[in-house]
MARGUNU-784524 format. One record per residue (C-alpha): x, y, z; residue in three letters. Coordinates in nm, 4 decimals. Layout:
BEGIN
pt X->X	Y->Y	Z->Z	bamar->ala
...
//
This chain:
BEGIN
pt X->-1.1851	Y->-0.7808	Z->0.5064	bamar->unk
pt X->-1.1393	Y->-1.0252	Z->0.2306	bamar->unk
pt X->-1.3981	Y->-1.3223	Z->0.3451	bamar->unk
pt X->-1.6505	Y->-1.1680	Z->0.4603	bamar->unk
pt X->-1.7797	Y->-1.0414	Z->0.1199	bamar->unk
pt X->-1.6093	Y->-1.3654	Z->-0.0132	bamar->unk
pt X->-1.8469	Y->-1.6048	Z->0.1816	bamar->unk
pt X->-2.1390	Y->-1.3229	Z->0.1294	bamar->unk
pt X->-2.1497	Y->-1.2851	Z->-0.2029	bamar->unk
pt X->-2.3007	Y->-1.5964	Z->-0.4591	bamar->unk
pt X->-2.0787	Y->-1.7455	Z->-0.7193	bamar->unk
pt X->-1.7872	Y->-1.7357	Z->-0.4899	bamar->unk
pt X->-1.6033	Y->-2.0305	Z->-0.2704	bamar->unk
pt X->-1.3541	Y->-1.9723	Z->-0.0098	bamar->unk
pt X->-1.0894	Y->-2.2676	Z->-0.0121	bamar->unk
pt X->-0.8518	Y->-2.3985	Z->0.2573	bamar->unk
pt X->-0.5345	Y->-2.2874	Z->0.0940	bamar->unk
pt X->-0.3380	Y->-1.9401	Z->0.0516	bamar->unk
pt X->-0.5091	Y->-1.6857	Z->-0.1720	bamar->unk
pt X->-0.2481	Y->-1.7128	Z->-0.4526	bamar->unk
pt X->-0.1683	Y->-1.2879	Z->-0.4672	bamar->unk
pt X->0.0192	Y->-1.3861	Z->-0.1541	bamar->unk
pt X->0.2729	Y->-1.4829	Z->-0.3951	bamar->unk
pt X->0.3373	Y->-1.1654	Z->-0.4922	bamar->unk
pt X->0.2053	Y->-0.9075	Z->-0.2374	bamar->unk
pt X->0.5758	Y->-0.9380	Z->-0.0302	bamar->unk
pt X->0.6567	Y->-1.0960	Z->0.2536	bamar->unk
pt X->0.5493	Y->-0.8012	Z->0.4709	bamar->unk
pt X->0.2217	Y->-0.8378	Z->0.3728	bamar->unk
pt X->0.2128	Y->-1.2546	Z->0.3578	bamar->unk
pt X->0.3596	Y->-1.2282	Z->0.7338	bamar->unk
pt X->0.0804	Y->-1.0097	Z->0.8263	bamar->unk
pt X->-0.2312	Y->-1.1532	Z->0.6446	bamar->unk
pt X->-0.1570	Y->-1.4845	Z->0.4781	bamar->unk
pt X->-0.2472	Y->-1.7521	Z->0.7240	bamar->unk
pt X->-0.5996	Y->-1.5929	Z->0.7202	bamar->unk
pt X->-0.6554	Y->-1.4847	Z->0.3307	bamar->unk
pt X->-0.7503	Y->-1.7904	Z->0.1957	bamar->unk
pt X->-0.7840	Y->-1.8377	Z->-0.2549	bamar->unk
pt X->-1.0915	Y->-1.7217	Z->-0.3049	bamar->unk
pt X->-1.2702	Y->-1.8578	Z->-0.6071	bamar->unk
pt X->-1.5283	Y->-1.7634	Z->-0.8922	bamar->unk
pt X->-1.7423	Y->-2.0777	Z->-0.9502	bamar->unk
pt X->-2.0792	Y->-1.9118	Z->-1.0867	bamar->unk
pt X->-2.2307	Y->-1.5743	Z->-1.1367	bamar->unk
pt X->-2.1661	Y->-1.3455	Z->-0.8193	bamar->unk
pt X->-2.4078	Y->-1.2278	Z->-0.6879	bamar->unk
pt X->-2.4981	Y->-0.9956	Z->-0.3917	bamar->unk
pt X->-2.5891	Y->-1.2601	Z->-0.2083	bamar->unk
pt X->-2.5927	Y->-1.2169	Z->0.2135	bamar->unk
pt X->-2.4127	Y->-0.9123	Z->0.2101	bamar->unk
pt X->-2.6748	Y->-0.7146	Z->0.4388	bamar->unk
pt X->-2.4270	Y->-0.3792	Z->0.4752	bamar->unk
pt X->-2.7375	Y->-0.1847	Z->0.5343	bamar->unk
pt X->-2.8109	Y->-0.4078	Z->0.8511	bamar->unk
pt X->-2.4456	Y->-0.3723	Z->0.9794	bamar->unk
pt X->-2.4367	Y->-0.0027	Z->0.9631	bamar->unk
pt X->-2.8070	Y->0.0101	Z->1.1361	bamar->unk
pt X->-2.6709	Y->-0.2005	Z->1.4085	bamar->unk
pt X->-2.3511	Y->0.0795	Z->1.4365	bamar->unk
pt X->-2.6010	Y->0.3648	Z->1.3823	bamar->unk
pt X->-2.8540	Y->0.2633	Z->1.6568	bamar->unk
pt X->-2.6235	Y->0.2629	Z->1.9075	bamar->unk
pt X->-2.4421	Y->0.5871	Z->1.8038	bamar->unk
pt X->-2.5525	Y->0.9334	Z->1.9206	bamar->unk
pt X->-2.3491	Y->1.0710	Z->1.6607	bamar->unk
pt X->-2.3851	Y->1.0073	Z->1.2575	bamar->unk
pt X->-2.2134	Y->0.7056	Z->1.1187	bamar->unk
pt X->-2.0359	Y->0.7063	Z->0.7981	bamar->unk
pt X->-2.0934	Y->0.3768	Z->0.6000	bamar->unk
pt X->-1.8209	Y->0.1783	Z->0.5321	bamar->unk
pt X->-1.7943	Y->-0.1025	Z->0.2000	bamar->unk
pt X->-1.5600	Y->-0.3134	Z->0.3635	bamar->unk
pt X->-1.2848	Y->-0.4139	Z->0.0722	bamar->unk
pt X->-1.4404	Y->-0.2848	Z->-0.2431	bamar->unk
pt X->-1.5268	Y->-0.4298	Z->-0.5464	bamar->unk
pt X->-1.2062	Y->-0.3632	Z->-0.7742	bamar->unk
pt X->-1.0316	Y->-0.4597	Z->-0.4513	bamar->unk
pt X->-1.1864	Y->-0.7032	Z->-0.4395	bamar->unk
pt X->-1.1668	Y->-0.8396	Z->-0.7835	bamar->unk
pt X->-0.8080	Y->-0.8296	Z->-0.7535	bamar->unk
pt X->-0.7547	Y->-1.1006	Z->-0.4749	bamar->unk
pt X->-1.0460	Y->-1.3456	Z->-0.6760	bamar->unk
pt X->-0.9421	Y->-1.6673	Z->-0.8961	bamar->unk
pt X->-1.1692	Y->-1.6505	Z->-1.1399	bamar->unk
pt X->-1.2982	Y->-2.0478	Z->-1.2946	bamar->unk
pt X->-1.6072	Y->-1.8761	Z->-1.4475	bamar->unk
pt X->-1.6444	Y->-1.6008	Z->-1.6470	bamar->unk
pt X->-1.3208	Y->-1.6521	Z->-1.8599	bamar->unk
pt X->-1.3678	Y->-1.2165	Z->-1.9113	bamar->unk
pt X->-1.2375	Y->-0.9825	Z->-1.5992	bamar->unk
pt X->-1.4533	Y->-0.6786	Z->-1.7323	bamar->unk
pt X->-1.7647	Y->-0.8769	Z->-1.6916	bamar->unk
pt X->-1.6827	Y->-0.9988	Z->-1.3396	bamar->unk
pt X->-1.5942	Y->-0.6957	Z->-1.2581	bamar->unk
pt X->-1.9178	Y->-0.5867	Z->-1.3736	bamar->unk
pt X->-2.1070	Y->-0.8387	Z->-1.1490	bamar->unk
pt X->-1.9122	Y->-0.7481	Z->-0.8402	bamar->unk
pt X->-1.9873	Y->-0.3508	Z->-0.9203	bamar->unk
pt X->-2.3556	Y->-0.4458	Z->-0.9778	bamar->unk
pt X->-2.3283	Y->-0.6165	Z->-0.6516	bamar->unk
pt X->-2.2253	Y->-0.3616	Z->-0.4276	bamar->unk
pt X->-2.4101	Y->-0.0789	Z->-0.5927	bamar->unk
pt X->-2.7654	Y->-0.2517	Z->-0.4719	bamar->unk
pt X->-2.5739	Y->-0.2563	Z->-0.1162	bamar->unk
pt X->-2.5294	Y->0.0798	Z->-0.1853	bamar->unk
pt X->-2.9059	Y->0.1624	Z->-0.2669	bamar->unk
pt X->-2.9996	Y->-0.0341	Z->-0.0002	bamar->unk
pt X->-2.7408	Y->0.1555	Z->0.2719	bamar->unk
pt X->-2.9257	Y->0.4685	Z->0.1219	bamar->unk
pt X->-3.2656	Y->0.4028	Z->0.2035	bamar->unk
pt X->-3.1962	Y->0.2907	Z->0.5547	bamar->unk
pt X->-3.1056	Y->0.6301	Z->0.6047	bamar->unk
pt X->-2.7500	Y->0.6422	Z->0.4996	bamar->unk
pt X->-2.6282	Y->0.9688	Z->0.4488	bamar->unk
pt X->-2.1909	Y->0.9643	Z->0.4240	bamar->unk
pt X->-2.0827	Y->0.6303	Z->0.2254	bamar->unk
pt X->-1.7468	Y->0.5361	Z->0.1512	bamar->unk
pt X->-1.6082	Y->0.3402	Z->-0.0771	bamar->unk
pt X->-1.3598	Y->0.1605	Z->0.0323	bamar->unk
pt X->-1.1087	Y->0.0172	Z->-0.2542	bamar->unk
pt X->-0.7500	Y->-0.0092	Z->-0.3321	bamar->unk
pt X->-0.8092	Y->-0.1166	Z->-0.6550	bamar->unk
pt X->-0.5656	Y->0.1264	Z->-0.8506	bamar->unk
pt X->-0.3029	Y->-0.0217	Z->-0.6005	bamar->unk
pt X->-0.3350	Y->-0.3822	Z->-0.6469	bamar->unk
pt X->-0.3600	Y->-0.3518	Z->-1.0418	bamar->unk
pt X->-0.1406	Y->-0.2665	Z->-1.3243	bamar->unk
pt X->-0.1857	Y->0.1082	Z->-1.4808	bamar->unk
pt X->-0.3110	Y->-0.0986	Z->-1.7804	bamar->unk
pt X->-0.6089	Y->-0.1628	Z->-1.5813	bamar->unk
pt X->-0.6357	Y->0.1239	Z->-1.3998	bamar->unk
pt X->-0.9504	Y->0.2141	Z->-1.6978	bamar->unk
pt X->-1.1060	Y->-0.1246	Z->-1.5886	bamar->unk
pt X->-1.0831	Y->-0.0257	Z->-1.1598	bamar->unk
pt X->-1.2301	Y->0.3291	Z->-1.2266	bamar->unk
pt X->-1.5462	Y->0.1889	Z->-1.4551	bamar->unk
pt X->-1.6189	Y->-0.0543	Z->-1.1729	bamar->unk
pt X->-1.6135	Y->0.2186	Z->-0.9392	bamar->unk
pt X->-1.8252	Y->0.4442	Z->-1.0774	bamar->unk
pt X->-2.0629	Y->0.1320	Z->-1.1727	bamar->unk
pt X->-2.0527	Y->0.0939	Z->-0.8124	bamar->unk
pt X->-2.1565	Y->0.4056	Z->-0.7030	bamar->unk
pt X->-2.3986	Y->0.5264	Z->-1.0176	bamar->unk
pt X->-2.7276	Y->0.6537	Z->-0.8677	bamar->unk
pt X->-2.6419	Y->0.5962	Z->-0.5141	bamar->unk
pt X->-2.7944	Y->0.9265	Z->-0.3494	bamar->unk
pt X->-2.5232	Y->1.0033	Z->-0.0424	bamar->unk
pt X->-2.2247	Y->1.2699	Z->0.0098	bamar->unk
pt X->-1.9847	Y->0.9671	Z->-0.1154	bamar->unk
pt X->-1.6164	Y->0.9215	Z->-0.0325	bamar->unk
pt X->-1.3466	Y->0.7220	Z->-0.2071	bamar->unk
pt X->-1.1076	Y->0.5551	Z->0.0627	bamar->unk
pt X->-0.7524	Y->0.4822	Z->-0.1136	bamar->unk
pt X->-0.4573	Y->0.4004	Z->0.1684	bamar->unk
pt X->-0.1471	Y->0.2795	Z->0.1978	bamar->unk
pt X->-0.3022	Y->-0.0223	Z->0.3134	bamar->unk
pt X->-0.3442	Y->-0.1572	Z->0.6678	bamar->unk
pt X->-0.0879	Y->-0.2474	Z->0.9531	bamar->unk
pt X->0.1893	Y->-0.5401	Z->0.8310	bamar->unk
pt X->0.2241	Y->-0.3836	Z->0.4991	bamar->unk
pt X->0.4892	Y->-0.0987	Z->0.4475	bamar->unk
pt X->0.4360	Y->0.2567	Z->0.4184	bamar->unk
pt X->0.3598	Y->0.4413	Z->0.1506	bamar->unk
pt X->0.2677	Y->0.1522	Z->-0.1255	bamar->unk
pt X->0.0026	Y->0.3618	Z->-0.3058	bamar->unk
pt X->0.1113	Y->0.5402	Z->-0.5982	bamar->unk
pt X->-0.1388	Y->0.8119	Z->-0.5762	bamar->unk
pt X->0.0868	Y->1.0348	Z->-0.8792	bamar->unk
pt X->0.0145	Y->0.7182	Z->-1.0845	bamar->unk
pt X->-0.3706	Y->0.7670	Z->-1.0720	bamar->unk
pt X->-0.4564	Y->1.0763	Z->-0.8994	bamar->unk
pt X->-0.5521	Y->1.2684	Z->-1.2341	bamar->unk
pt X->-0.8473	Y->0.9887	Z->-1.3156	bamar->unk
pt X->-0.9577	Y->1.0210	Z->-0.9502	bamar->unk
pt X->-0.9934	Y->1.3758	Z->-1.0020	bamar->unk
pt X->-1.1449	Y->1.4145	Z->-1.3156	bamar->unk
pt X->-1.3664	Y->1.0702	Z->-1.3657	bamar->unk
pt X->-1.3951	Y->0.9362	Z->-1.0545	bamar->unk
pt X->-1.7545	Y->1.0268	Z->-0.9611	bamar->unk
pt X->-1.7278	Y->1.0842	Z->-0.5650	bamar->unk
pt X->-1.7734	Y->1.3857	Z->-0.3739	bamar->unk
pt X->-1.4427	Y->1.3578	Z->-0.2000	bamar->unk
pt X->-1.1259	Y->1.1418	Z->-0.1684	bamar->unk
pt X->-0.9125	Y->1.0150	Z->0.1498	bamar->unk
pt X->-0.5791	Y->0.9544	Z->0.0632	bamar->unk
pt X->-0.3214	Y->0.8372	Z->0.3684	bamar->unk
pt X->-0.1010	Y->1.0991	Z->0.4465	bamar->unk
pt X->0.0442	Y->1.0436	Z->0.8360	bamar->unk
pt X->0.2577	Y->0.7372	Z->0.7869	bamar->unk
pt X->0.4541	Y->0.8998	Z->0.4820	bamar->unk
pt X->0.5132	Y->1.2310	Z->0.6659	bamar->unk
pt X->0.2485	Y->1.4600	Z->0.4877	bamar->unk
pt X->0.4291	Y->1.4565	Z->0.1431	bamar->unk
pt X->0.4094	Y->1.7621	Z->-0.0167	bamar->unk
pt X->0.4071	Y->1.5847	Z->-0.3835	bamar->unk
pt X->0.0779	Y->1.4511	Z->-0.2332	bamar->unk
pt X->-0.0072	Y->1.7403	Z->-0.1619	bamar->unk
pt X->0.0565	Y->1.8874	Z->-0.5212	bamar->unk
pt X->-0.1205	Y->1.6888	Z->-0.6981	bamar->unk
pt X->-0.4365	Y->1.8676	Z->-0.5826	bamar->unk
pt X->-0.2836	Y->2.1656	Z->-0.7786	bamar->unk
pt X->-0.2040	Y->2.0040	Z->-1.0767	bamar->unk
pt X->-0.5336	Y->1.8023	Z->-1.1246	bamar->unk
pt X->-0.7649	Y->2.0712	Z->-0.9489	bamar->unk
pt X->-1.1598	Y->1.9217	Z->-0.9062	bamar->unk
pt X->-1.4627	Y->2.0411	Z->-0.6798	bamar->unk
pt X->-1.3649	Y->1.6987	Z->-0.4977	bamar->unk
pt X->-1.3069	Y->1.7438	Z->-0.1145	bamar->unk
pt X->-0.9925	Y->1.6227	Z->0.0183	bamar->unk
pt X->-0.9901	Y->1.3513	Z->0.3576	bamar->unk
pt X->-0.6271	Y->1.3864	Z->0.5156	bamar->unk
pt X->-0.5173	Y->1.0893	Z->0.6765	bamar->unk
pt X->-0.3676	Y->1.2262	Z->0.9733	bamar->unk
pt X->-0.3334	Y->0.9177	Z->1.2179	bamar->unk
pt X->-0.0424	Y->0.6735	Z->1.1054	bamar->unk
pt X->-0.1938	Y->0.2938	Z->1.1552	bamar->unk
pt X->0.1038	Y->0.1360	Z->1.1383	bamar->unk
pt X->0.3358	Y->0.3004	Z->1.4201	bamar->unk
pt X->0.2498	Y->0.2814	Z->1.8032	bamar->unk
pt X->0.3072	Y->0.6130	Z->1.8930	bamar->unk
pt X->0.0654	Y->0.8771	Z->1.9650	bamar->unk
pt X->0.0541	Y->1.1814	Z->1.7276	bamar->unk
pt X->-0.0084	Y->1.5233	Z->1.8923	bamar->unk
pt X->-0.2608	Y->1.7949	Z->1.7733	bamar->unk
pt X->0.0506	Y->2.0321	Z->1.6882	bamar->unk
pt X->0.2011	Y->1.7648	Z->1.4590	bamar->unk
pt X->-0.1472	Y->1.7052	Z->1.3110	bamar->unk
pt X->-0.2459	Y->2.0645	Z->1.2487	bamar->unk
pt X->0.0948	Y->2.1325	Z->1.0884	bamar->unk
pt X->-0.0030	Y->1.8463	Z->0.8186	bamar->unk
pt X->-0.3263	Y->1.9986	Z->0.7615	bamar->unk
pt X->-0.2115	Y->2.3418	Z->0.6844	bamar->unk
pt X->0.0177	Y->2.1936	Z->0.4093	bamar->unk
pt X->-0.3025	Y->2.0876	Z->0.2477	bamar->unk
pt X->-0.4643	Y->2.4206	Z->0.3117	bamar->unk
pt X->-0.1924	Y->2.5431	Z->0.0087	bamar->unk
pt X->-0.3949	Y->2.3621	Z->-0.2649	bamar->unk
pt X->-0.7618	Y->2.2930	Z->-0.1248	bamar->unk
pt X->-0.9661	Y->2.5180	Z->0.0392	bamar->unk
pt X->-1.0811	Y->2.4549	Z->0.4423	bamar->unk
pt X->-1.4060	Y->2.3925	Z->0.3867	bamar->unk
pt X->-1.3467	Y->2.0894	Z->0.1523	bamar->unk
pt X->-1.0960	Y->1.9368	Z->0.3928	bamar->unk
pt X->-1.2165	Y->1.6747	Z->0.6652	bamar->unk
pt X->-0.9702	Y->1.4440	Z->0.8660	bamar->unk
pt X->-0.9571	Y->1.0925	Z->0.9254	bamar->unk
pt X->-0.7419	Y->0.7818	Z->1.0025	bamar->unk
pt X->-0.4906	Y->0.6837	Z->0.7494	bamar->unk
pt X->-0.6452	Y->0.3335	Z->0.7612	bamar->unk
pt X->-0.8400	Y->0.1125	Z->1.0223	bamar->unk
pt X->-0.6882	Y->0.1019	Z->1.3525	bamar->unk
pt X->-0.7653	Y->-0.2676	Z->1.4469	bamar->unk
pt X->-0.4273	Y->-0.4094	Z->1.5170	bamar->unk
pt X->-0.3211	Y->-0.1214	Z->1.7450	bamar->unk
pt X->-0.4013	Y->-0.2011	Z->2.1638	bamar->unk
pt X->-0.7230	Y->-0.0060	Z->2.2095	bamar->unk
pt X->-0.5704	Y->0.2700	Z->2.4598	bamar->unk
pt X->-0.3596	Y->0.3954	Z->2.1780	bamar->unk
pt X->-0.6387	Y->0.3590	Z->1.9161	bamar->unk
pt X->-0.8449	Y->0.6130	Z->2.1363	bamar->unk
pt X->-0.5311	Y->0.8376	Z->2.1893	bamar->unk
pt X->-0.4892	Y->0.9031	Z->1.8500	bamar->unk
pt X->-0.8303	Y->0.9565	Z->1.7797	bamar->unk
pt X->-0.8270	Y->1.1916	Z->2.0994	bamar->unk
pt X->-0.5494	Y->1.3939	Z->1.9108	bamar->unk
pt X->-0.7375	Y->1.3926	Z->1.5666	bamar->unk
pt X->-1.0582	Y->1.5496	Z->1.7472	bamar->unk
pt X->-0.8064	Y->1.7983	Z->1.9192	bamar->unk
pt X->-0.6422	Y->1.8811	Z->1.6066	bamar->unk
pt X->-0.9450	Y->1.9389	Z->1.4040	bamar->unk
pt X->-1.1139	Y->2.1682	Z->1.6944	bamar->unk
pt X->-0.7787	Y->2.3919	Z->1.6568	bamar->unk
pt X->-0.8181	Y->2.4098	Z->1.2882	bamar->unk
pt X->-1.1595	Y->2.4948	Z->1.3497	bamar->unk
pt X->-1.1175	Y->2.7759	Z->1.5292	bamar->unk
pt X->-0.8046	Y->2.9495	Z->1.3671	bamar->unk
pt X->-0.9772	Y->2.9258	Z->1.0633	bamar->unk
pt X->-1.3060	Y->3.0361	Z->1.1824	bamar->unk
pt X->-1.5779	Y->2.7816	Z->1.0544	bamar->unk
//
């Protein structure tokens, strides 16, 4: 997640040391990620470099009978957040760069036929609310002129860190208003649907569709449809069905592949019974 744009991307070098935000991520997450996040450093102008997203999501695409929704891997605020910067000397413009860098991906994903991208960043999470001005400009940089329905993917990060470390109250009301995405996934299953989550979709009302997380990454056990629906229709209070879609609160790749397809089993189930009590 981290070196694969790292090594991608020009004007960046991957050392053999700990990525100093170890340092202050917790030891959760260090435990969980830190022998393999190494520093990553800015030495020159980055660049898009290797990247190639539009060939990885042919490869998925070709071999799918159903539609596949593009994926950024970590995005570019993310991103930023994690770099050691010996370059530029000026965060806003290398946060510029990266945006610049990922929004020709972006073009690029489009005209191979990419129809659902999502941007995947938890920018607003691993920065300050000082900066919180500085992860929304390089997300909409990011995404300006790319021609897709696109979706902004904000968790509570992946398994090995601790639930619910997202302040989505802290940020929400930029997402809503300036954030210029079609719709939003926040992470609800791990946190037990929150209903101050929830809320905020009342309080900062947009034309944004909402993606429930409804499969918690980070516990073993299987959900069931019932426990799934009964999320949804909490949701159901403050944005109407047909902007809702479900999804995992994160990626599933640390949990054995059995229970991976169980919970996705239950997530299909869940969104077939939604389907037909509400009748579209």
């Amino acid at each position: 997640f981290l070196l694969y744009p790292a090594l991608h991307l020009d004007g960046i070098d991957v050392l053999p040391e700990p990525n100093p935000m170890m340092a202050v991520a917790g030891a959760a997450t260090a435990a969980a990620f830190g022998a393999t996040w190494n520093n990553v450093v800015v030495t020159g102008p980055v660049e898009r470099g290797t990247m190639h997203l539009a060939q990885l999501w042919g490869v998925a695409s070709a071999v799918s009978p159903r539609p596949v929704k593009f994926c950024s891997g970590m995005g570019p605020a993310n991103l930023g957040a994690w770099l050691t910067d010996r370059h530029y000397n000026d965060r806003a413009a290398l946060y510029r760069d990266l945006a610049d860098a990922y929004n020709a991906e972006f073009k690029d994903a489009v005209a191979a036929g990419v129809s659902i991208l999502q941007l995947d960043d938890v920018g607003f999470t691993l920065h300050a609310p000082e900066d919180y001005r500085l992860v929304l400009d390089t997300l909409n940089r990011a995404l300006d002129g790319v021609d897709a329905l696109r979706i902004f993917h904000i968790c509570h990060l992946g398994s090995g860190v601790p639930v619910g470390v997202t302040p989505y109250a802290g940020f929400h009301e930029l997402v809503a208003k300036e954030l210029q995405v079609d719709a939003v996934e926040y992470a609800f299953a791990e946190t037990g649907f929150p209903d101050d989550d929830f809320a905020l979709w009342s309080k900062f009302p947009s034309d944004k569709g909402l993606g429930i997380g409804v499969i918690d990454i980070k516990r073993l056990v299987v959900e069931t449809p019932e426990q799934i629906v009964a999320g949804v229709r909490k949701a159901l209070d403050h944005v109407p069905a047909d902007r809702v879609h479900l999804s995992t609160d994160c990626g599933q790749f640390a949990l054995p592949r059995q229970i991976a397809r169980g919970k996705l089993a239950a997530m299909a189930a869940a969104a077939e019974q939604l389907r037909s009590e509400i009748g579209g």
